[in-house]
N, C-alpha and C positions, 0 to 999 in steps of 0.2 A: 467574507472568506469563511470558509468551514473550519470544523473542528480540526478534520480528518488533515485538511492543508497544515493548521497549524500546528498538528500534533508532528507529522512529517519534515515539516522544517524548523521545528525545535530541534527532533532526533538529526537530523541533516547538521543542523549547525551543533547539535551538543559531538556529536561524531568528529565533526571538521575540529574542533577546539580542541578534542581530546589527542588527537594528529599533531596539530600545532602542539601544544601544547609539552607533548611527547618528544619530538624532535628537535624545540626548543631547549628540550632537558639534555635532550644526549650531547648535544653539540656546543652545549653552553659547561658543562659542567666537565670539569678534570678527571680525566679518570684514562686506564689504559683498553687499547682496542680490543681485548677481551673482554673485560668488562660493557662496552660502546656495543659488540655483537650481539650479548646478551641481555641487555636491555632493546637494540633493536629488537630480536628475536620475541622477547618479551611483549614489547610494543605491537608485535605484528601478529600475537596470539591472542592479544585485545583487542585488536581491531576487527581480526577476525571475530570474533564473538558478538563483538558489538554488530558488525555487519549480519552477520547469523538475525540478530533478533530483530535488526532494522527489517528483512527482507521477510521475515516468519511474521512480521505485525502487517507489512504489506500484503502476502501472501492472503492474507488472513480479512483484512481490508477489503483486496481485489474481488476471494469470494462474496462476501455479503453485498457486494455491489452487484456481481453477476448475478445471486438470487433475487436480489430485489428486481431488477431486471428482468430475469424470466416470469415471476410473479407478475410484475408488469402488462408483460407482453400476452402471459395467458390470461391476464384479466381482460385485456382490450381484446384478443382475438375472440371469447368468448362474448363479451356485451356484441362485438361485431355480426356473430353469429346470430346471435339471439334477435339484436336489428335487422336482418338481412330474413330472418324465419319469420317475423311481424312483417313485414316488410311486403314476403311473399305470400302471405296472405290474405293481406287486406289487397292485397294486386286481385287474390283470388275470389275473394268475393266484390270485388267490382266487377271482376272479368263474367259472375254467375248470372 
């Protein structure tokens, strides 16, 4: 397994705990439903953040796999070239 995997489902599960974990509190602990909203409230401006950076790491991830890819791609299509120019050459001095 890659780094990349495992870096994703640590933040994956460190996310899901912090949820748990979070809702666990509200629902477990005494308090009045003012208090209970603004903790949700609270809760769900964490999460949003945390979602923020999960997505900006993937985001960020996804690019470097697309360049590596097109580097890739334009290395193979260039050696292809290059073989296909050898190629028609030696055809041409067989063909002389």
């Amino acid at each position: 397994m890659s780094e990349n995997q495992n870096n994703g489902r640590f933040a994956g599960g460190f996310i899901f705990g912090i949820i748990v974990g979070a809702i666990a509190g509200l629902f477990l602990a005494p308090q009045t439903g003012e208090e209970t909203r603004k903790k949700l409230q609270e809760t769900a401006e964490e999460f949003k953040k945390q979602m923020t950076k999960v997505a900006d790491k993937l985001k960020e991830e996804t690019n470097q796999v697309i360049e590596k890819g097109k580097s890739f791609l334009e290395e193979k299509l260039e050696t292809n070239k290059n073989e296909n120019n050898d190629s028609s050459n030696n055809q041409e001095s067989v063909n002389k």
